[in-house]
C-alpha positions in Angstrom: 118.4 118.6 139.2 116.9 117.7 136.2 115.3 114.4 134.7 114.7 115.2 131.4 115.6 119.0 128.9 112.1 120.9 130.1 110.7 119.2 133.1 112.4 119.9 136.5 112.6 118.3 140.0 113.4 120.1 143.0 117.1 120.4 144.2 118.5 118.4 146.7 120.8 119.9 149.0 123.3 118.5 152.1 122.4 115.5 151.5 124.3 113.2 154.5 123.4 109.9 156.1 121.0 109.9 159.3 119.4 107.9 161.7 116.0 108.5 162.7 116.5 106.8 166.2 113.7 104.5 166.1 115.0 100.6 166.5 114.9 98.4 163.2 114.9 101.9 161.2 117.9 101.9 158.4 120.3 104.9 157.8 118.4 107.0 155.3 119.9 109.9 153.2 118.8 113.0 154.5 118.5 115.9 152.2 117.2 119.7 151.7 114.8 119.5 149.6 113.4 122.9 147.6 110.0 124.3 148.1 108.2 126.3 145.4 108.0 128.8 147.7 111.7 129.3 148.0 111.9 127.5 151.3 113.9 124.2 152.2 112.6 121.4 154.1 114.1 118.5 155.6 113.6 114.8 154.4 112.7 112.4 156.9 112.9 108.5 157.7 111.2 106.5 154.7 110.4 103.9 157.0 108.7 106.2 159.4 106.6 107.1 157.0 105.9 103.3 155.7 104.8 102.8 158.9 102.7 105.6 159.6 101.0 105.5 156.0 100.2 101.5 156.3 100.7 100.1 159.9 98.6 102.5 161.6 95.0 103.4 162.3 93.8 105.5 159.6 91.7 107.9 161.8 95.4 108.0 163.7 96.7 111.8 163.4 100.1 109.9 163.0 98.6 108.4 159.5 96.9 112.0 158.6 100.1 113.5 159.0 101.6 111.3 157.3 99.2 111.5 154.1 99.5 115.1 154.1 103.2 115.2 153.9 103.2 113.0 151.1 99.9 114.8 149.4 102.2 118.5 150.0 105.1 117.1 148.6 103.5 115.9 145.5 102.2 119.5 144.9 105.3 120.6 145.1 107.2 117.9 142.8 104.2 118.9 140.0 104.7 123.1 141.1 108.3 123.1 140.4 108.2 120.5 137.0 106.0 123.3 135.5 109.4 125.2 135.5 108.1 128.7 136.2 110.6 131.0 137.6 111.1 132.7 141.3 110.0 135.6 139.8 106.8 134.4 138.6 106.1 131.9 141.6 103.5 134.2 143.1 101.4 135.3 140.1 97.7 134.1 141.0 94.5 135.4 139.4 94.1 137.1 142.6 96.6 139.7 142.6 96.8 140.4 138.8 96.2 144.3 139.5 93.4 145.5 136.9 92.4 148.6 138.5 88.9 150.5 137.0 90.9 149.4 133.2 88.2 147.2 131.4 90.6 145.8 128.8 92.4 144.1 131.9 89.2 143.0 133.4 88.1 141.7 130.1 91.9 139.5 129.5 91.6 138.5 133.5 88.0 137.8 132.8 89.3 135.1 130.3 92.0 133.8 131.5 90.6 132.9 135.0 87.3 131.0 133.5 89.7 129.1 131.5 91.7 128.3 134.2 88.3 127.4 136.5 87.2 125.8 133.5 90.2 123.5 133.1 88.8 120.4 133.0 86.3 121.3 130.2 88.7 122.6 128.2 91.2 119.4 128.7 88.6 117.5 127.5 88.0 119.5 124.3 91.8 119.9 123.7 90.9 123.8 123.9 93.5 126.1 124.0 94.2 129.5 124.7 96.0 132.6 123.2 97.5 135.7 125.0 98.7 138.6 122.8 99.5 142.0 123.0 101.9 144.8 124.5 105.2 143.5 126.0 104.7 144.0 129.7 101.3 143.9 130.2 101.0 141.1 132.0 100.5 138.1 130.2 103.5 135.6 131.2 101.7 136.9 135.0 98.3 135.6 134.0 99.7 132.5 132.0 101.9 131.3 135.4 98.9 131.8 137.4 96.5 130.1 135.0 99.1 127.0 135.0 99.8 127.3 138.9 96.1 127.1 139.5 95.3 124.1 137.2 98.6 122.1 138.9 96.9 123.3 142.8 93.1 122.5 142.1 93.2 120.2 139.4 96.5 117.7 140.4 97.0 118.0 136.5 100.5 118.3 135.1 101.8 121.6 133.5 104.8 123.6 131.9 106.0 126.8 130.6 108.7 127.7 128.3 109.6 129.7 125.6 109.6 128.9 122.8 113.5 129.9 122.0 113.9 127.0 124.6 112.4 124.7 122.9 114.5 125.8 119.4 117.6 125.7 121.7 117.1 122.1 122.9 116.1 120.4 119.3 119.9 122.4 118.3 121.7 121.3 120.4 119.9 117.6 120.3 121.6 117.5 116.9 125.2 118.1 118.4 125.0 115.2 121.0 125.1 112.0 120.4 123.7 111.4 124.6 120.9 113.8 125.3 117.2 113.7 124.1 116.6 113.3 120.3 114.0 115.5 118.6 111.4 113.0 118.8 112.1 113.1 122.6 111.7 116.8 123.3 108.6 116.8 121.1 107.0 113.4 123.1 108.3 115.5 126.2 106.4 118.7 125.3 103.0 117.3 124.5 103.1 114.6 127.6 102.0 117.2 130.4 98.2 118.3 130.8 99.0 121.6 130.0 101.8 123.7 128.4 102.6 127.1 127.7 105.1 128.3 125.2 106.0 131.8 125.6 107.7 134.9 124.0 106.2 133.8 121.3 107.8 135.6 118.1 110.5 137.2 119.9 113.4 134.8 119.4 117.0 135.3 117.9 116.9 134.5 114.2 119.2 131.8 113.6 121.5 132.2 109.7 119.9 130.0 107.2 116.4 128.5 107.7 114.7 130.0 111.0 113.1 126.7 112.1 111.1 127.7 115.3 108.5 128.4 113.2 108.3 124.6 112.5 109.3 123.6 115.5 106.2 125.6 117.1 103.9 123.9 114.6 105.0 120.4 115.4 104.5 120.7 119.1 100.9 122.0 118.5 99.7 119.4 116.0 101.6 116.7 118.4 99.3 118.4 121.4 96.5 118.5 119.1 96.6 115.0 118.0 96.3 113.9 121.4 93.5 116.4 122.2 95.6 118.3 124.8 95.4 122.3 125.4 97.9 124.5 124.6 98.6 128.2 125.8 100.7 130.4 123.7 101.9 134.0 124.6 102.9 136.3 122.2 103.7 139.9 121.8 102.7 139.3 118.0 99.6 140.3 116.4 96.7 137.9 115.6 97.7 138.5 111.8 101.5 138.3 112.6 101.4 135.2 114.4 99.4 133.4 112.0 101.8 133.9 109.0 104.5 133.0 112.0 103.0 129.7 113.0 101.2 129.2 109.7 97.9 128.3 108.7 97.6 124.8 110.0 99.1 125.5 113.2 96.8 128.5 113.6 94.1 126.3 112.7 94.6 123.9 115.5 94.7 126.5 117.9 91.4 128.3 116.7 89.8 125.1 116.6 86.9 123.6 119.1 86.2 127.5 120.3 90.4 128.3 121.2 89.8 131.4 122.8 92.0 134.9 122.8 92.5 137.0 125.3 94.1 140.4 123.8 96.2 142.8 125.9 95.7 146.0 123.8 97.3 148.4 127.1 100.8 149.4 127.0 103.4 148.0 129.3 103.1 148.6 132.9 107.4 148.0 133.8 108.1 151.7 134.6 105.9 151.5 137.4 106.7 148.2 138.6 104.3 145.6 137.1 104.8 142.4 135.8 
């Protein structure tokens, strides 16, 4: 189910009415609801949990529970809004495989002090570059740096590509009901954190290719407010720059952006993200 063109909320499934048993308690709808994980768990009686969170004794371990359901289901509201995929719901820092290769040590290196770093870096509106070989690793490290900032951090976060985003702002201009422009832009730059991905590697439209504008009003938006960006790329530092252009590269570099090149060839045909 989604509530808005980027940012998702977790499915709902079987969704039927119930009764929780307890007298005074209302028919609630109870659904499935999606874990991050890839697990489904039950919904349970609103007013149960009314009660439990306000008209028991906090030290109760009916209240505890209570708090930690609600705290876990947060986390997972904010995991699966960050839109990464199954396939990249595992990635951590911790099992990015580097082996005895100090290039990977050295983009690891990086990426975990700025995801450890976070909350400096929000401040300074500092963001972060990954580029390099295609399979190497970096939409791995980018998912985990974004995962570990949602988990530690409660912040918000989101990854896409950035043929997504070129994709939404067309067909925004063949609908008359769905999210303007402005909308997907405001979208884009209202989470803590976002990642645009692929980078460069996007079907070329006839006529004016605008993802290149696109890209560059999303970072200035995110740079106005003083938010951090990550971008992935399989392009060059000089290819990407005439890409993006000169401002937009600009705002990246700026306050100390950092880079963290992946100079190794891809790892696929043995398995590897």
């Amino acid at each position: 189910m989604t509530v808005s063109k980027f940012i998702m909320t977790p499915e709902l499934a079987e969704t039927r009415e119930k009764l929780c048993g307890i007298p005074g308690h209302l028919a609630f709808k109870q659904s499935l609801v999606e874990q991050f994980d890839g697990s489904w768990t039950l919904s349970t009686c609103p007013a149960c949990r009314w009660q439990a969170l306000y008209n028991t004794p906090k030290e109760s371990e009916e209240h505890l529970q209570a708090v930690t359901q609600v705290a876990a289901e947060r986390l997972n509201s904010y995991l699966i809004a960050t839109g990464i995929t199954p396939r990249f719901r595992k990635c951590s820092l911790d099992n990015y495989v580097t082996g005895d290769d100090k290039a990977k040590q050295r983009a690891l290196s990086i990426c975990r002090k700025y995801a450890e770093g976070f909350e400096d870096h929000l401040t300074a509106g500092r963001a972060l570059m990954l580029m390099g070989e295609i399979g190497a690793g970096k939409t791995h490290l980018s998912s985990a740096i974004l995962q570990h900032v949602v988990r530690t951090g409660g912040y918000t976060g989101l990854i896409v590509t950035a043929e997504s985003i070129t994709q939404a702002v067309t067909d925004s201009f063949r609908s008359n009901s769905g999210p303007s422009k402005t909308d997907l832009i405001n979208e884009l730059a209202s989470v803590d954190i976002l990642v645009v991905d692929e980078v460069g590697v996007h079907s070329v439209r006839p006529g004016k290719d605008f993802t290149p504008s696109l890209l560059h009003e999303v970072i200035d938006r995110r740079y106005q407010l003083i938010k951090p960006t990550i971008l992935v790329s399989n392009q060059k530092p000089e290819d990407l720059h005439n890409f993006i252009g000169p401002r937009a590269a600009d705002r990246l570099r700026e306050n100390g952006g950092l880079l963290a090149p992946f100079t190794w060839k891809s790892a696929r045909s043995e398995g590897s993200a």
